[in-house]
C-alpha positions in Angstrom: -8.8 -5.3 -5.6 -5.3 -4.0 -6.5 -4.2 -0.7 -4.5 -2.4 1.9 -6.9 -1.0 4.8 -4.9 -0.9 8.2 -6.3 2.3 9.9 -5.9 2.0 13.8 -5.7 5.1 14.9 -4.4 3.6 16.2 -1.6 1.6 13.5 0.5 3.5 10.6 0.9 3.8 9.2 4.2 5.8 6.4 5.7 2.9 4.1 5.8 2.2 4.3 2.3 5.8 4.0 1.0 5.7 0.8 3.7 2.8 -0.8 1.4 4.4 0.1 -2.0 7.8 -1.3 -0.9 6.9 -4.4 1.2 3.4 -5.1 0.3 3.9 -4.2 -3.6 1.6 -2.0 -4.3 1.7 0.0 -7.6 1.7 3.7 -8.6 0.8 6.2 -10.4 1.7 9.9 -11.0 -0.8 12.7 -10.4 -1.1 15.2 -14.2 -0.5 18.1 -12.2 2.7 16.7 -10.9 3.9 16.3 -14.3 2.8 19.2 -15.5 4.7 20.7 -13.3 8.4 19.0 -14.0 7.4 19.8 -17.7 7.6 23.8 -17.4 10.0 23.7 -14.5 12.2 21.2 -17.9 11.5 24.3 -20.0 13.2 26.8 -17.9 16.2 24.7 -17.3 16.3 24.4 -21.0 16.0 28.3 -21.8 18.7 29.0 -19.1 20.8 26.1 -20.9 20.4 27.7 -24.4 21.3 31.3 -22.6 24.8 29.6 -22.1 24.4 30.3 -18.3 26.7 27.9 -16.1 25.0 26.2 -13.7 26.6 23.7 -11.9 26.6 19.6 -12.4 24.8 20.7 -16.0 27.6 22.5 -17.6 30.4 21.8 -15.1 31.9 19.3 -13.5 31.3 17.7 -10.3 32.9 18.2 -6.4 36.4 20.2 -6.7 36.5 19.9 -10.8 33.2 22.3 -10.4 35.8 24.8 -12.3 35.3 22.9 -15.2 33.5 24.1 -18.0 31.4 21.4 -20.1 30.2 21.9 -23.6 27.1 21.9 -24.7 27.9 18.9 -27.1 29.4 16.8 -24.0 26.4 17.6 -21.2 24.8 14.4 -21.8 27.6 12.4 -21.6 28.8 14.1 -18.5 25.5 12.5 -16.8 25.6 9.1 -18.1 29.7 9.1 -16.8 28.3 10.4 -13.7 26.2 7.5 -13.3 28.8 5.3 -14.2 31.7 6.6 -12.1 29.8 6.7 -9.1 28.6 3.0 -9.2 31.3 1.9 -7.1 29.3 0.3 -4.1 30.4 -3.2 -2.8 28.9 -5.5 -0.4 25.5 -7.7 -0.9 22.2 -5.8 -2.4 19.7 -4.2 -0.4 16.7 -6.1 0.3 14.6 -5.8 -2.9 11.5 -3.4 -0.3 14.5 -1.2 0.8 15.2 -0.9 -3.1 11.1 0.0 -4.0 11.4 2.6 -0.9 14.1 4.2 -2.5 13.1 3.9 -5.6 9.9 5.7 -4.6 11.3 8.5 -2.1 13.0 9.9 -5.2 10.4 9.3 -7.5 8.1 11.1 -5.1 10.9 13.9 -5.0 11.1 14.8 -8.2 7.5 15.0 -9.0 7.8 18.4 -7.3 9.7 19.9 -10.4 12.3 21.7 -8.5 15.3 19.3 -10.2 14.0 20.2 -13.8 14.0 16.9 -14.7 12.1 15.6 -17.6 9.0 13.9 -16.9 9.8 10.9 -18.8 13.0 10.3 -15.8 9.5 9.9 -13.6 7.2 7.5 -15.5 10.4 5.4 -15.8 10.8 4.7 -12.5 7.3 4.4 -11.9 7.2 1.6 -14.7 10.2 0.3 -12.7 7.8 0.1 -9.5 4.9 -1.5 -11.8 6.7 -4.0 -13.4 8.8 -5.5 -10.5 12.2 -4.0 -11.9 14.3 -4.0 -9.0 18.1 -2.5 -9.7 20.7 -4.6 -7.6 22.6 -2.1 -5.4 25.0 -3.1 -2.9 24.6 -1.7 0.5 27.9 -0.4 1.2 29.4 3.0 -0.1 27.6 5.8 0.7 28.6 8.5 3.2 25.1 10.7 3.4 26.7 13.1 2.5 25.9 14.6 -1.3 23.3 12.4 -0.6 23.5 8.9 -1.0 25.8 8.7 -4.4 27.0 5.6 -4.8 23.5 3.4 -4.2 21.1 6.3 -6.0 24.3 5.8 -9.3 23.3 2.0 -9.0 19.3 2.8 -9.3 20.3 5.2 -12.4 22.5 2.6 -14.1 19.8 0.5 -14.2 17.8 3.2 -15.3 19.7 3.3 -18.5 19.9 -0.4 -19.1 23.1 -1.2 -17.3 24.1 -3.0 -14.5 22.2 -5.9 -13.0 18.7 -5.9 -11.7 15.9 -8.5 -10.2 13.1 -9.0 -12.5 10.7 -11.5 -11.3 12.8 -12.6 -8.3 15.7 -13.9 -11.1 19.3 -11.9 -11.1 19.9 -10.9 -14.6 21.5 -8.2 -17.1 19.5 -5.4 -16.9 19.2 -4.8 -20.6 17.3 -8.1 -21.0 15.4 -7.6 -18.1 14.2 -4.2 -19.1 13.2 -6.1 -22.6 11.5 -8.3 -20.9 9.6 -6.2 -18.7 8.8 -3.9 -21.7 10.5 -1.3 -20.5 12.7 1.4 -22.8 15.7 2.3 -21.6 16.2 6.1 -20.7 18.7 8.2 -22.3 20.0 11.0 -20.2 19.7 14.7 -20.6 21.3 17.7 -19.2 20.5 17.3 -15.3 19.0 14.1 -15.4 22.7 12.0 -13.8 22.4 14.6 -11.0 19.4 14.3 -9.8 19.1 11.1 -9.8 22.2 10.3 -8.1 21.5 13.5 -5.6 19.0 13.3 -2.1 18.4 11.0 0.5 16.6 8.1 -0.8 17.7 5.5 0.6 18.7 7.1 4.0 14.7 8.1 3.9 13.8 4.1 3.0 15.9 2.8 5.5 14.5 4.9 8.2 10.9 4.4 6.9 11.4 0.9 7.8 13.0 1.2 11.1 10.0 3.4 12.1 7.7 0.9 11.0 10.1 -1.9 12.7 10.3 -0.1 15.8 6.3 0.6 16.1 5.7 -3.6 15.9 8.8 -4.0 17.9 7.4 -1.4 20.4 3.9 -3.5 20.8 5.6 -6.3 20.7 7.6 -5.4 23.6 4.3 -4.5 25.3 2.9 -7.5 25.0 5.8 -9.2 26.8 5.4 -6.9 29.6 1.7 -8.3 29.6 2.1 -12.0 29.5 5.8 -11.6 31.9 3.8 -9.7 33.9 0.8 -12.3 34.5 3.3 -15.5 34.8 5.2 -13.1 37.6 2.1 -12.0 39.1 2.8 -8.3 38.8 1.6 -4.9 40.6 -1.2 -3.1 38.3 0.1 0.2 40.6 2.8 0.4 38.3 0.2 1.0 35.1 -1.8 3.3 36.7 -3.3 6.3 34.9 -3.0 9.2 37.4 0.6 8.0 38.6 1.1 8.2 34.7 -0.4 11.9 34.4 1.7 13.1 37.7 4.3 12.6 35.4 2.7 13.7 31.7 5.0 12.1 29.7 3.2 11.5 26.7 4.9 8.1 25.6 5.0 6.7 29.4 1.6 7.3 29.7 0.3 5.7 26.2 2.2 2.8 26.8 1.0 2.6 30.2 -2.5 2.5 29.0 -1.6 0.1 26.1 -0.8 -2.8 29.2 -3.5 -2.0 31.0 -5.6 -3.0 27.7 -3.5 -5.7 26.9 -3.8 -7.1 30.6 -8.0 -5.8 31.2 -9.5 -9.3 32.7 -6.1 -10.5 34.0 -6.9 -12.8 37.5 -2.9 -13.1 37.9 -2.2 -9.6 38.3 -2.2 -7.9 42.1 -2.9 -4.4 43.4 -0.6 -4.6 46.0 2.7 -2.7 45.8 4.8 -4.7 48.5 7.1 -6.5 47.7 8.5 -4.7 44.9 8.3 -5.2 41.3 11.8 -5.4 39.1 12.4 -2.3 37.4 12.0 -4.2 33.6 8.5 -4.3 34.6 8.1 -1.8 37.4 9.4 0.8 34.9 8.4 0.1 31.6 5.8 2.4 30.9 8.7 4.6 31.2 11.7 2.6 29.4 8.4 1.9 27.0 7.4 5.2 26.8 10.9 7.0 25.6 10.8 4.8 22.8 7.5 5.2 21.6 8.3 9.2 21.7 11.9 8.7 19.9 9.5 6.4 17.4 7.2 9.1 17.2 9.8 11.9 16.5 11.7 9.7 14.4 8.2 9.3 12.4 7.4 12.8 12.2 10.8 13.8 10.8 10.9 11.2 8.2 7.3 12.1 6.9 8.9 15.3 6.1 12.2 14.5 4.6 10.0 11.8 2.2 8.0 15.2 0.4 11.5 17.3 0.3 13.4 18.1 -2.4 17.0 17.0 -1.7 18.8 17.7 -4.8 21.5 20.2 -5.6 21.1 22.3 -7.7 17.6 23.0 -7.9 15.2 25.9 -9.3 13.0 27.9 -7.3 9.0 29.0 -8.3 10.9 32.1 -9.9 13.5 30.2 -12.0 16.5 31.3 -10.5 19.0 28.3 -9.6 19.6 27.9 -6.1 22.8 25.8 -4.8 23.3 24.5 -0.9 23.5 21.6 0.9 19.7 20.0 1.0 21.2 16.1 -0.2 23.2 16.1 4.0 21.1 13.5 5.2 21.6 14.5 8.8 18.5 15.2 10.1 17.6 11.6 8.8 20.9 9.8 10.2 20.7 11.1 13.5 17.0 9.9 13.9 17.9 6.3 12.9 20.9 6.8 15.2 18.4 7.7 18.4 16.1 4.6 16.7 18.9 2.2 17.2 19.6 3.5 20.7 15.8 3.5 21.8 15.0 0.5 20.4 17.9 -1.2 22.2 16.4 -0.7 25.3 13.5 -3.0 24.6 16.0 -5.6 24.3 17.6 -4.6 27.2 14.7 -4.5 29.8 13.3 -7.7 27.5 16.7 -9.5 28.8 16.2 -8.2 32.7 12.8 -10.0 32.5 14.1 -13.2 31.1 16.7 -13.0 33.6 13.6 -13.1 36.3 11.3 -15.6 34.2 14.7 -18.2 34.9 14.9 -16.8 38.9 11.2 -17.9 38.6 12.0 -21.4 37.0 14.2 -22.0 40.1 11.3 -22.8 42.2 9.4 -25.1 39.9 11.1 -26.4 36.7 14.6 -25.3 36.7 14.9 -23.8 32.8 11.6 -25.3 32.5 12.9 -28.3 32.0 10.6 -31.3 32.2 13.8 -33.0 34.4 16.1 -30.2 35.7 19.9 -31.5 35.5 19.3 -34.6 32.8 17.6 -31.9 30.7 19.1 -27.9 30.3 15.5 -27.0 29.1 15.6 -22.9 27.8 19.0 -22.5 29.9 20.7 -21.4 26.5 18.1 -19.0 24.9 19.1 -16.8 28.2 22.6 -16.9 26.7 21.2 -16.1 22.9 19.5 -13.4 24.1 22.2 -12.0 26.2 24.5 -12.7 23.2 22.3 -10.0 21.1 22.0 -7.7 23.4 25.9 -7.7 23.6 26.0 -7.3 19.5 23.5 -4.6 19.4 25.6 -2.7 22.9 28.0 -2.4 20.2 26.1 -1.3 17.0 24.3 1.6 19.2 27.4 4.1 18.4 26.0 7.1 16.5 27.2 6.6 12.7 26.5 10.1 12.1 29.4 11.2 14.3 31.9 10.1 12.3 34.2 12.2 10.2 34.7 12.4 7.0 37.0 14.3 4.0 36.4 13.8 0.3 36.0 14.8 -3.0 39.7 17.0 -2.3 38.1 18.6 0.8 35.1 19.6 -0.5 32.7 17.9 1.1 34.4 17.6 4.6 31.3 16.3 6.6 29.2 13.2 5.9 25.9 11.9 7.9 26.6 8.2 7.2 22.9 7.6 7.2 22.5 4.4 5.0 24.9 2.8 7.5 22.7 4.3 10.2 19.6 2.6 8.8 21.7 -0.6 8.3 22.6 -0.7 11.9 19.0 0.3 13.0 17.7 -2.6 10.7 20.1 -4.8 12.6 19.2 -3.7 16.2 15.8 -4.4 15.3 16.4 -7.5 14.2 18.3 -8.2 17.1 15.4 -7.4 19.7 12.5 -8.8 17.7 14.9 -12.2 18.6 14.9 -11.4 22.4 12.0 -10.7 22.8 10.7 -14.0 20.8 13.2 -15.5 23.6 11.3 -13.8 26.5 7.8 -15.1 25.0 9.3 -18.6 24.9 10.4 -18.4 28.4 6.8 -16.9 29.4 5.1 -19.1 27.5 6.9 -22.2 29.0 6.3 -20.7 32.7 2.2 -21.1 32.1 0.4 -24.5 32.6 -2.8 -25.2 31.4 -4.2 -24.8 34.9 -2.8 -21.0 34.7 -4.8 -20.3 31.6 -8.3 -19.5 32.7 -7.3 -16.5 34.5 -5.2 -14.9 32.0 -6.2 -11.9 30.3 -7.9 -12.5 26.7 -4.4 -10.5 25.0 -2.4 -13.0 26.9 -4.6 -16.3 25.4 -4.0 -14.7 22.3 -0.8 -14.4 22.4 0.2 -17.9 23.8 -1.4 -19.5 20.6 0.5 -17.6 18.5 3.7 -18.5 21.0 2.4 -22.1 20.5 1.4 -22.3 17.3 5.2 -21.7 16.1 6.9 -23.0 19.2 5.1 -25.7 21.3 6.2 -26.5 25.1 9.1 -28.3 25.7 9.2 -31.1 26.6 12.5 -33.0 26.9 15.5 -31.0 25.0 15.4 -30.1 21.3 17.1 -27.5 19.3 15.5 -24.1 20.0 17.5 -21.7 17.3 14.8 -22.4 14.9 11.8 -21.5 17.2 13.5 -18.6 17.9 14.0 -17.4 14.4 10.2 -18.3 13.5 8.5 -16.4 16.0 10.4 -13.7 15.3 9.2 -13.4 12.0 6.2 -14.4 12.8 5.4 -11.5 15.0 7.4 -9.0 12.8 5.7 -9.9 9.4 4.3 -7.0 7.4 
């Protein structure tokens, strides 16, 4: 049965816009909604007949603001506002970044506040619906009147310009649109502005981080769990009222999460001499800080994805309000702390491959079948330390750097699409270590060891197995790495 979401303005969540960008689902727009944009349109319209200036409608943009616009020239001041800011290069977003987007403003203006026309909304819904998916390279947005350049790129198509996807193929967007049945939009007074205004794609990129860290997170759980059981760890370090004497809330979820995932585990002890290694010892609370910089990042997002981030905008008694609502801060600094937290699960993911090898020593050097003619998993410890490396140098806060434009105007910038980028890419990063730590894991485990595991750890080794079997004499590993990965990180 297809799923069609309705979008309100008001209720969408990161889940949801996960399904309709990754999972395709379809929309549609509540009456009310439109209703609404409709007489906030007429007001806007009235003011505009009034001769009133209001800014980006009747004037120009940044530091030419001072310049009055005639009436006869406003819609051509949108559609070169469009065009002028489509000045992004680099390769195109993913095609479910592009439908989160997409959505996030869609969702945005249903609220009415830009005084948009409601036929701006049902185009972009019929964008959604009929796979339309603009091409928008990833690089040249600074967060900062929101995200210009990518949102001019989502417009242009808009208006039948440009290049888009349309059925997976790279075309025109004119034919495309034709194709699809769709009719190009002509601009109106407003219309460029809004469009090209907010935090889309900022919000999209950080809805999928979110959802990236939250697998990445159980993931990372999980290899605690199996790690755990090959290295016969202390259940002490788990333990619910050791948790509490703390009351951290994220130490003490994901402390209970590895007691599930380990419940009828014979390889686990509850003796606390000797020691356990801190990346297992400690990761309740490594764990736990991520799932509460997860959860805040969550939280935040959730918000920003019902706000209305456009500038100018008209309030319930139709007087224009100007500000600064399209700074995607708040946004860029929580992908900033997701890259950061999420790091850490690669880095206490490398400390336990680090001991998985110590463990090797003893048996099968590498797990090699015969240590010294064979190297076994010796080089998927230096893969894993080579990512952990990369992403040591991706987890620099974007959002602290400078920035001066527009002739001083806007003399601060969040950088938050290249925040999401980054956070994208540390996730990716992990979800490979931590494939590598499950190789190692799984390679430590005979079949004699696999009666007393726990029924999460059995579970997991198929899927280990199913994409990667045991070695057994050297073969090329990169692959198995890369499958598992996106195995275990599939929607």
């Amino acid at each position: 049965m297809e799923v069609v979401r309705v979008l309100d303005g008001e209720s969408l969540t990161v889940d949801t816009l996960y399904q309709i960008g990754c999972m395709g689902e379809k929309v549609a727009l509540s009456k009310k909604s439109l209703k609404r944009m409709g007489e906030f349109r007429k007001r806007l319209e009235t003011k505009i007949s009034k001769k009133e200036s209001i800014y980006g409608v009747n004037t120009g943009f940044g530091m030419l603001s001072n310049t009055h616009i005639s009436e006869r020239d406003a819609r051509k001041l949108q559609t070169n506002l469009v065009r002028s800011h489509s000045a992004g290069v680099g390769p195109p977003f993913p095609e479910e970044i592009v439908r989160e987007a997409m959505t996030v403003k869609l969702n945005s203006l249903l609220k009415g506040n830009s005084c948009v026309r409601p036929e701006v909304a049902t185009t972009l819904a019929e964008f959604l619906n009929r796979r339309i998916v603009p091409f928008i390279p990833q690089i040249g947005s600074l967060g900062a009147s929101g995200d210009l350049a990518p949102s001019a790129y989502m417009a242009l198509a808009m208006i039948g310009e440009g290049r888009s996807f349309y059925k997976g193929t790279l075309m025109e967007t004119k034919p495309a649109l034709r194709e699809a049945g769709i009719a190009p939009l002509t601009l109106d007074s407003k219309e460029g502005i809004s469009l090209i205004n907010g935090t889309c794609f900022t919000a999209a990129l950080a809805c999928q981080a979110v959802v990236l860290g939250r697998k990445l997170l159980d993931m990372a759980n999980s290899c605690v769990s199996l790690t755990g059981e090959v290295l016969r760890a202390n259940m002490q370090s788990f333990d619910e009222e050791l948790m509490q004497l703390r009351g951290q809330l994220g130490q003490v979820l994901v402390a209970r999460d590895i007691r599930t995932k380990l419940q009828g585990s014979k390889h686990v002890r509850d003796t606390p001499v000797p020691q356990d290694p801190y990346s297992i010892r400690c990761s309740p609370q490594v764990h736990g800080s991520v799932y509460d910089a997860v959860s805040f990042a969550q939280a935040l997002v959730n918000t920003e994805l019902n706000a209305v981030t456009d500038n100018p905008v008209m309030n319930e008694a139709g007087v224009i309000l100007h500000g600064g609502n399209f700074h995607a801060q708040p946004v860029a600094m929580a992908l900033d702390l997701l890259s950061l937290a999420l790091s850490y699960l690669g880095d206490l993911s490398l400390a336990r491959i680090h001991q998985l090898m110590r463990y090797s020593e003893g048996k099968r050097a590498f797990f090699a079948s015969k240590p010294g003619l064979e190297s076994g998993l010796m080089l998927t410890e230096y893969t894993a330390t080579a990512l952990m490396n990369e992403n040591s140098t991706l987890i620099h806060p974007s959002s602290s750097y400078p920035a001066n434009v527009s002739g001083g105007v806007e003399d601060h910038a969040s950088h938050g699409v290249n925040a999401g980028l980054k956070a994208l890419k540390v996730s990716e990063n992990v979800a490979k270590i931590l494939s590598i730590e499950l190789l190692c894991s799984s390679n430590a485990l005979s079949s004699s060891d696999l009666a007393g595991l726990s029924s999460h750890s059995v579970s997991l080794l198929k899927t280990v197995r199913s994409v990667s079997h045991p070695i057994s004499g050297d073969r090329p590993l990169g692959n198995d790495i890369e499958a598992l990965a996106s195995r275990l990180m599939k929607p």
